[in-house]
C-alpha positions, 0 to 999 in steps of 0.5 A, spaced: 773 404 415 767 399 417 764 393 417 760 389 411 757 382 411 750 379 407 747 374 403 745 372 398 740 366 397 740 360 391 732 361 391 729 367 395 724 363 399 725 368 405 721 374 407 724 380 406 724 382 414 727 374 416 731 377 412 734 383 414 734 379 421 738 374 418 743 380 415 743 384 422 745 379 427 750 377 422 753 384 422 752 384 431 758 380 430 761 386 428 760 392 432 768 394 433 769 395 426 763 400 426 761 403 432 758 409 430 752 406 426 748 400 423 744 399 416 741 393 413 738 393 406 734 387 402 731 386 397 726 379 398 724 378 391 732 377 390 734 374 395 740 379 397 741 383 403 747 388 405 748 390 412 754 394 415 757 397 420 760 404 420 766 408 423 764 414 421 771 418 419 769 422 413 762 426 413 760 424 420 752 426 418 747 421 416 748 421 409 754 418 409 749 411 413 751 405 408 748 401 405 747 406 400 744 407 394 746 410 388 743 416 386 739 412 379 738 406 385 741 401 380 747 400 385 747 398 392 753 398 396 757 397 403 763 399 403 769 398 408 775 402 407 777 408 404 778 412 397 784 417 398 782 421 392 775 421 393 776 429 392 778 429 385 774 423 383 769 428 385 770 434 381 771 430 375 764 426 377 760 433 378 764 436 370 761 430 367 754 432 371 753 428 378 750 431 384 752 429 391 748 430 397 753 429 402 761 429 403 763 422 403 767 417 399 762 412 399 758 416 395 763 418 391 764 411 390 757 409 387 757 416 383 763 412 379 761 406 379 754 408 375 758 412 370 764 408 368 762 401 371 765 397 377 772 395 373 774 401 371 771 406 376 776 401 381 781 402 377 781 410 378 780 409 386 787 409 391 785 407 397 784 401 401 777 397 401 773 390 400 766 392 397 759 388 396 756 391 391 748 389 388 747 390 381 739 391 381 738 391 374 743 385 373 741 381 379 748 380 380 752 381 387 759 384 386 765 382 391 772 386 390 779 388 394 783 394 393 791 392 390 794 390 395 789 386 400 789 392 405 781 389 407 780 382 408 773 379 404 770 372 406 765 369 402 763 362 403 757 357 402 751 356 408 746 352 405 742 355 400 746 361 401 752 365 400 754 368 406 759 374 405 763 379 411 768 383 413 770 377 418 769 370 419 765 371 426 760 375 421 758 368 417 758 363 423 752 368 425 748 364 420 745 358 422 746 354 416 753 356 417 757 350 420 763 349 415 769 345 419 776 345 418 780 345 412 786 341 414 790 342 406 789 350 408 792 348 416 797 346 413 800 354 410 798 356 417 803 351 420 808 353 414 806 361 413 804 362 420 798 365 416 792 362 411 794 366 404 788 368 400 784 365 397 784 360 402 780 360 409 781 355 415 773 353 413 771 347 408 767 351 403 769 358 405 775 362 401 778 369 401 778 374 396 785 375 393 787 381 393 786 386 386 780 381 385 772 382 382 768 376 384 760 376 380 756 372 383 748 371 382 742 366 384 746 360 379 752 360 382 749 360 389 745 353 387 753 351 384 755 351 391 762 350 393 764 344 390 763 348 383 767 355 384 774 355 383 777 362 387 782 362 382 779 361 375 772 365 378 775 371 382 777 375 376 783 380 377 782 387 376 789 390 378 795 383 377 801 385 381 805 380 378 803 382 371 804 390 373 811 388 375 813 385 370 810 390 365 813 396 370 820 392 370 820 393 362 820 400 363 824 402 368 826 408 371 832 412 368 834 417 372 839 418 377 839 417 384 838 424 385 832 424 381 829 417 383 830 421 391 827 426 388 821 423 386 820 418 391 820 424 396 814 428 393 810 421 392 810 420 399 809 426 400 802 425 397 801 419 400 801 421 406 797 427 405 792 423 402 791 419 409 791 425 413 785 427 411 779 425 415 773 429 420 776 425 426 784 425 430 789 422 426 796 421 428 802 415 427 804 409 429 812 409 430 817 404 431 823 409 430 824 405 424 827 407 417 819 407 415 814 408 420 819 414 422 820 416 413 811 417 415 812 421 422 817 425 418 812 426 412 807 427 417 809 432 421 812 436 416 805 438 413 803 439 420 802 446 423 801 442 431 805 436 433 803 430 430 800 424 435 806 419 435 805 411 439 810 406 440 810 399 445 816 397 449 819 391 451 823 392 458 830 388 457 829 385 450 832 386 444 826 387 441 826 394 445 825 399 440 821 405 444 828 409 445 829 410 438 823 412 437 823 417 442 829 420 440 826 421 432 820 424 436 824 429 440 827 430 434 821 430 429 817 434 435 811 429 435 807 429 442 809 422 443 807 416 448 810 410 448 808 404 454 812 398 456 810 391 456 811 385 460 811 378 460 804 379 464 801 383 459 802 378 454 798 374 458 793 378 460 792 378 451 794 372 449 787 368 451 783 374 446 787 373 440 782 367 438 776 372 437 780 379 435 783 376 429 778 371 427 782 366 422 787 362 426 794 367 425 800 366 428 805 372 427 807 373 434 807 381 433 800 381 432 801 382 440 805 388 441 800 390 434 794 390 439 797 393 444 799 399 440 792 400 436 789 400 444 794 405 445 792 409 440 785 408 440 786 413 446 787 419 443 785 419 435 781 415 431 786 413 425 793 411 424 797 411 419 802 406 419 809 404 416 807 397 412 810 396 406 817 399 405 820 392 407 817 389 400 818 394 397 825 397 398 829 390 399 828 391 407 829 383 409 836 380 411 832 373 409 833 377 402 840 378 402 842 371 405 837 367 401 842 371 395 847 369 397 845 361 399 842 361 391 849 364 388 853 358 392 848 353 390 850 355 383 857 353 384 856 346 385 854 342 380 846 339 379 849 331 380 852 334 386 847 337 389 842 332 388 845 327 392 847 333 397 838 333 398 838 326 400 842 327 405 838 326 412 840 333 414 836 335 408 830 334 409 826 334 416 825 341 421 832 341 423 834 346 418 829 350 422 835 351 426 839 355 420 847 354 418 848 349 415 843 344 416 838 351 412 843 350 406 843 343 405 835 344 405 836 348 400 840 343 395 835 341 391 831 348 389 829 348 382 830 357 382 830 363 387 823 361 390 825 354 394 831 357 397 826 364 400 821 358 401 826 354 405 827 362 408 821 364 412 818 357 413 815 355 421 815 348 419 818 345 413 813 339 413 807 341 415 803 336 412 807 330 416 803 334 422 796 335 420 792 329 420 790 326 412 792 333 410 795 335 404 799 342 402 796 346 396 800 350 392 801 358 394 806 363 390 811 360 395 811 353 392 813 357 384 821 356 383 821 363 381 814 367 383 816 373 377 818 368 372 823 373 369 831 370 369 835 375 373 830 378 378 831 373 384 830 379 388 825 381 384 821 375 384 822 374 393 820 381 394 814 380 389 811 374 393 811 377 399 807 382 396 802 377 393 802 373 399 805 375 406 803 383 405 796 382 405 795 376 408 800 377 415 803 384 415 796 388 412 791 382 416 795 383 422 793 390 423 787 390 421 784 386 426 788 388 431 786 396 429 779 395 428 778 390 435 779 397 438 776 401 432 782 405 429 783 406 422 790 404 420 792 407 414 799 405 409 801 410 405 808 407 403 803 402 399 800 407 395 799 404 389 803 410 385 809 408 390 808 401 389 810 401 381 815 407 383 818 402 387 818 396 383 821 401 377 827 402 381 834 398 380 836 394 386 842 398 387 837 403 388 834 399 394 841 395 396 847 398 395 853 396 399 851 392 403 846 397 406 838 395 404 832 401 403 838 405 400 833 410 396 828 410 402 833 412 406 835 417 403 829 421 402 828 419 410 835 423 411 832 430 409 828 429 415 832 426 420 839 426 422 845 420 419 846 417 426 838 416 426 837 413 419 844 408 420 841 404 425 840 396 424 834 393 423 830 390 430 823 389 426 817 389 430 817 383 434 815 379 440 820 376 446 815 370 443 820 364 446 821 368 453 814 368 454 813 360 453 818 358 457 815 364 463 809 366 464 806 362 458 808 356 459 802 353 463 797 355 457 802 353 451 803 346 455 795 345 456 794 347 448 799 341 447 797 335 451 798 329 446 791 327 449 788 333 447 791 333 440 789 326 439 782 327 441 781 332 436 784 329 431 787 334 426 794 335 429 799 329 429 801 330 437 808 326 434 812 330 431 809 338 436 812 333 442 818 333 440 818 340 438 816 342 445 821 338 447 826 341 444 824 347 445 823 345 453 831 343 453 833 349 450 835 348 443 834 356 439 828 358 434 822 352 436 818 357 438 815 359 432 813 352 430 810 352 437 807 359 436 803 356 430 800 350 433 797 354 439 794 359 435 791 354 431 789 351 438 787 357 441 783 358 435 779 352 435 777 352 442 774 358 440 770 356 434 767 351 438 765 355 443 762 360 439 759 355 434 756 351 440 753 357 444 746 358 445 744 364 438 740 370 441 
């Protein structure tokens, strides 16, 4: 896992040398994603260049030194991420002729992209990455995403220039580069808690969507930003909601058994997969059903204890380091776990601007952090339990959204309608759940404005973000799957499109790569993926108990009482912290005159949330949690912007 940015010019006015200055002190701004070692490549009468940073993880030698070039120098690429099955594209590559000089899936990756082109040769990859190729004999830049969004790609537009990285930090570097902020995409951050792709916090700037290609050259660059459209030009090599659709056509079978069966020997590959690399690997375990199904996995294809890391939080329900510790005594991982208090909260939380780049409020990006550096002591990758919730129906808001569907059913659309005009229908009290959440909800259209209603922070983001308006995103779709009968279906698969890469997956790649670590995800292996969505939901649900299947395969490894446990989530004691050791920092950030001078936040509506939350009333601190990462962010940007440029 590395690093990647570059650019590419309009007109290629700059010599090649300014050039490559312009692309190496964009990628200085990413040294923790790739400590190891540093390319630049150009070419002036284009006007492109690429540079990355590396962490070196598979083929520690030089020859695997990125940029690269393919072996007929027709391609050009930086990668960050990794290819699993590089070892098998390989001996298929060398049968149909190719020759390799070294051992990297870099190269292994280019040698497919000249033999069966960039769509197809990604299709054949199982991996995480984000990808910029040049395609010299076409002139054309390539930017690409693996399935699930496991590695971020920004892009976005600089003067004459296209300015591409791994992270925004990379595209403030170029000089040109002075986008403000994009007050439409603030408000999915209040609501989310995360901006979802391919919206980004700056004017004139996007994300890649995950499973996306995007072609651009010299013209599209002229264009500029006012002419690209992200979802009509970012085209979609692998389509999540299409590939459910057609596997839920076809499903699976078979019995429970063999489902457990299969499912078992998938995750067996997957993990094994990611165990390989020239550096230490070990797991992050939380001792929940699917970090410890991947330490089980793990450790079972293990001939030493397998390295296991875990964060505490002394007296809170959040406390998920005993039960960690017991599967790892149980597994015989050489585990090491240490506690946080509200003190290290505070000592973290001022970082958290520069480490995750994009204003992002997911209060578990703090423990997060805090177990990647943990981690970081001892190995070099991690993998991680990501996925299983989207997957196998983990979520309580699914069932409880379900539910509040089923009863809504049963009362009539007239009453209904007048039920929604009731003045506890609307506002951020429903915030407060009971029945003010179900009066809310009364005027949903599908399953999707019912689960929309579930996992938003604030209910009416536009009233508090200044001359702002709310885009659409899949949780704005009545139903995200569009097949009549598969509400569960449609909730897990809008997770899946937005929640899993652009929180879960964004949150631990920031946090893992600020230390340099790779995490890896064997759970969202893509076989495993449409494996999973194959499934009947009373193999993912059944009798009140979610992730039934994955639970099952778990109980070959673990005994019953360690896999009949509630879930606790990997969470954060975010409001205890505000009311303690945060309060002075949180208060500071949300000075009414503060707000008003900066002018994107109405200070009205984040006053009467503070108060309410100072007077005791339950749940406020997630609403409070996106404004001050966003004011935290802001700060930042601006110093960073404002700052003298070596």
């Amino acid at each position: 896992m590395c690093g990647l940015t570059g650019l590419l010019l309009a007109q290629p006015r700059l010599h090649g040398d300014a050039l490559a200055a312009q692309a190496q002190d964009m990628a200085a701004a990413l040294p923790h994603r790739g400590p190891d070692d540093a390319g630049v490549w150009v070419d002036g009468q284009a006007g492109v260049a690429l540079a990355h940073r590396r962490l070196s993880i598979l083929d520690l030698s030089p020859l695997g030194r990125q940029p690269m070039a393919s072996a007929d120098g027709r391609y050009v690429l930086a990668c960050n991420g990794e290819v699993y099955n590089f070892v098998a594209l390989r001996a298929a590559l060398a049968a149909l002729g190719h020759r390799f000089r070294g051992r990297s899936d870099t190269e292994v990756l280019l040698a497919a992209i000249a033999e069966w082109g960039v769509e197809d040769a990604l299709r054949r990859c199982n991996g995480m990455f984000a990808i910029a190729l040049w395609d010299r004999r076409e002139r054309c830049l390539w930017l690409a995403r693996d399935r699930v969004g496991k590695k971020t790609l920004y892009y976005g537009w600089a003067g004459g220039a296209l300015v591409f990285g791994s992270e925004l930090k990379a595209l403030w570097r170029h000089p040109d580069f002075d986008n403000g902020v994009d007050r439409d995409a603030l408000t999915l951050l209040l609501r989310l808690g995360y901006i979802p792709a391919p919206h980004c916090v700056h004017e004139g700037a996007f994300k890649l969507m995950p499973g996306c290609l995007l072609r651009l050259d010299a013209a599209a660059v002229a264009d500029g930003a006012a002419a690209h459209d992200p979802h009509r030009d970012q085209r979609r090599w692998w389509d999540g909601r299409e590939r459910m659709r057609a596997v839920l056509a076809e499903p699976f079978a078979g019995g429970v058994d063999e489902a457990e069966s299969r499912l078992d020997a998938l995750l067996h590959d997957a993990v094994g997969l990611r165990r390989v690399a020239d550096v230490p690997v070990g797991v992050f375990l939380s001792g929940g059903t699917d970090s410890s199904t991947v330490a089980a996995l793990m450790q079972a294809q293990s001939e030493r204890p397998v390295r296991s890391f875990t964060i505490g939080f002394a007296g809170s329900r959040h406390d998920e380091a005993p039960l960690a510790l017991e599967v790892a005594r149980h597994l015989g991982t050489d585990h090491t776990e240490l506690y946080l208090s509200g003190a290290d909260a505070s000592a973290l939380v001022p970082g958290l601007p520069a480490m995750f780049d994009e204003p992002f409020a997911d209060a578990s990006q703090v423990p997060t952090a805090l177990v990647c550096q943990l981690a970081r002591r001892d190995v070099a990758v991690a993998l991680s339990g990501d996925g299983g919730d989207e997957l196998f129906f983990g979520y309580g808001r699914y069932q409880r959204a379900l539910r509040n569907w089923a009863i809504l059913n049963r009362i009539p659309r007239p009453v209904r309608g007048l039920l929604a005009r009731l003045p506890g229908a609307r506002g951020e009290g429903s915030r407060t759940g009971g029945l003010a959440a179900l009066l809310a909800e009364m005027g949903a259209r599908g399953i999707g404005d019912v689960y929309r209603n579930r996992i938003s922070r604030w209910r009416d983001p536009a009233a508090a973000v200044v001359g702002a308006r709310e885009p659409d995103s899949v949780y704005g779709q009545a139903d995200p799957l569009g097949l009549p009968g598969r509400e569960a279906e449609a909730m897990m698969l809008a997770d899946f499109l937005a929640y899993l890469p652009d929180d879960l997956l964004c949150k631990v790649d920031r946090a893992s790569m600020a230390v340099s670590l790779e995490a890896r995800a064997p759970l969202l292996d893509w076989r495993v993926v449409e494996f999973a969505w194959s499934l009947p939901l009373d193999m993912k649900l059944r009798d009140g108990t979610s992730k039934y299947l994955l639970k099952r395969v778990l109980r070959r490894y673990l005994p019953d009482a360690m896999v009949d446990r509630g879930k606790r989530g990997f969470g954060a004691p975010v409001g205890d912290w505000l009311r303690g050791d945060l309060a002075g920092w949180a208060g500071d950030l949300l000075q009414a005159q503060r707000l008003r001078g900066e002018g994107l936040l109405d200070p009205r509506p984040i006053a009467e949330v503070w108060r309410r939350f100072q007077g005791g009333e339950r749940k406020w601190h997630t609403h409070l949690w996106t404004v001050l990462m966003f004011q935290a962010w802001h700060a930042h940007w601006r110093a960073s912007r404002d700052a003298p440029r070596p």
